[in-house]
C-alpha positions in Angstrom: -67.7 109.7 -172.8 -64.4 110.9 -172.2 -62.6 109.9 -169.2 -61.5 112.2 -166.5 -58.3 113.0 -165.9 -57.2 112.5 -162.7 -53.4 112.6 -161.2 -50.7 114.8 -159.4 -50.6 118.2 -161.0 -47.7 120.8 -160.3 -48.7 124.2 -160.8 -46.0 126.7 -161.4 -47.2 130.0 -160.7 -49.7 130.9 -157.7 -53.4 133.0 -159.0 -52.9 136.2 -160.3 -56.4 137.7 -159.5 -55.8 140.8 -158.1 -59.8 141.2 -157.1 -62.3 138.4 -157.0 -63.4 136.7 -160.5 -66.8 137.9 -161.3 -67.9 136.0 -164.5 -70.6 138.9 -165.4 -68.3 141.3 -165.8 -64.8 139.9 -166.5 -65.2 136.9 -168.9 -66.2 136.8 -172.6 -69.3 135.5 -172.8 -68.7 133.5 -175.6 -64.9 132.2 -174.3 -62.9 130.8 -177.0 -61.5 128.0 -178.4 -57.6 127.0 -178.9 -55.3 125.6 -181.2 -54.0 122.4 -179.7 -51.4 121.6 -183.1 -49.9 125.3 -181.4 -49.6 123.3 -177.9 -46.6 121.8 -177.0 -47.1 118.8 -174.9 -45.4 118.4 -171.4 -43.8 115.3 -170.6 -47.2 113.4 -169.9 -48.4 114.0 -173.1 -50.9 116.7 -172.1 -51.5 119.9 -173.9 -51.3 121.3 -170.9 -52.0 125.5 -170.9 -52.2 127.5 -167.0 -54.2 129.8 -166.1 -53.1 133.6 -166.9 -51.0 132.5 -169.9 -51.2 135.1 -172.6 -53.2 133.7 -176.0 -54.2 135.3 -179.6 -55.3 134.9 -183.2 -55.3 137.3 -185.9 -59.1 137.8 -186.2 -59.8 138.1 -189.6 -58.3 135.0 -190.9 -58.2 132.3 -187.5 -60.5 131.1 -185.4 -58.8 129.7 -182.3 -56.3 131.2 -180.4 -52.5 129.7 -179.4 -49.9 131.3 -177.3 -49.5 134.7 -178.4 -47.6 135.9 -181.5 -46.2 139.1 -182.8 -48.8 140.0 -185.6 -52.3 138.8 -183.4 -54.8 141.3 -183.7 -56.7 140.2 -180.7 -55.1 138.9 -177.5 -56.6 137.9 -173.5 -55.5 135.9 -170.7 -56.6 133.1 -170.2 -59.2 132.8 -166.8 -58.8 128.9 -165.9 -56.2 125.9 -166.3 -56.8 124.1 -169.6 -55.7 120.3 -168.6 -55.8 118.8 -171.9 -56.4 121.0 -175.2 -56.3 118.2 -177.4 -59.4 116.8 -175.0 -61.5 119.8 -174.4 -60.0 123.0 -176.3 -62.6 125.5 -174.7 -61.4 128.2 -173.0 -62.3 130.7 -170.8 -60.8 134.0 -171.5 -60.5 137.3 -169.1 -62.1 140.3 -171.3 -59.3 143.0 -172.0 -60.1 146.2 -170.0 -59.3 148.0 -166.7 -62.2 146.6 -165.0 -60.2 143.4 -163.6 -57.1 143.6 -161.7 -54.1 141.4 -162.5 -50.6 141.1 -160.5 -48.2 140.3 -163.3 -45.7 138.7 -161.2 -47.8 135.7 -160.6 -48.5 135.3 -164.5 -47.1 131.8 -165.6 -43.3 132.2 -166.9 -43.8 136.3 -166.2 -40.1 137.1 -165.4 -39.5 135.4 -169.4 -41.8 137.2 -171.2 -40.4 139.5 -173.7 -41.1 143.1 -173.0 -44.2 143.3 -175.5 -45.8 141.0 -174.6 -45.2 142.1 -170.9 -46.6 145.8 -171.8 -49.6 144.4 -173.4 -50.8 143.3 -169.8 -49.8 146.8 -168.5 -51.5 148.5 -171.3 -54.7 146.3 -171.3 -55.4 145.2 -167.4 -55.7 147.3 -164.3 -52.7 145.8 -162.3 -51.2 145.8 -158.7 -47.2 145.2 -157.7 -47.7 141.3 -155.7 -47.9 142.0 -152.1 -49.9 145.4 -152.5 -53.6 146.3 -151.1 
């Protein structure tokens, strides 16, 4: 049995649900697996991934997802804080649409993002300027 991990955790960004998380209707049902050797590690060793960072695989030829990549054919957010991916690699992905609302500016390491990748979100989530009903 694996232990559990336990310890302080800083968490750089703030949720970025714009509506409440309804796994029904905003999760794949099948969530997804990732590529921990595409992980970097943080300084205690964990593969360490936050909720609302952008992942993707080229379908046809990869079955887990990393950090998205010029070139990926199929891209989500993901839903959940992944503590450890070289522990547990399951993930639990947000399905693409304009069914689920998403404030961008509380993505993890948003104001970095190249302009894209940035666009993908606007293109492919209903989203909301933070502080806005």
């Amino acid at each position: 049995m694996d232990p559990i991990l336990m310890g302080p955790r800083t968490r750089t960004s703030v949720p970025f649900y714009g509506e409440f998380l309804h796994s029904e209707y905003h999760l794949m049902r099948v969530g997804g697996r990732l590529d921990e050797a595409a992980i970097t590690a943080d300084a205690s060793g964990r593969k360490y991934v936050s909720a609302g960072t952008l992942v993707g695989r080229v379908r046809a030829t990869e079955n887990l997802f990393g950090p998205y990549a010029t070139g990926d054919t199929e891209f989500y957010l993901t839903a959940f804080d992944v503590i450890d991916a070289a522990r547990d690699n399951e993930v639990e992905l947000i399905v693409v649409g304009k069914n689920f609302t998403v404030v961008p500016e509380r993505l993890p390491g948003w104001a970095t993002l190249p302009v894209a990748q940035q666009t993908l979100v606007f293109d492919n989530y209903k989203t909301i300027k933070d502080g806005a009903e």
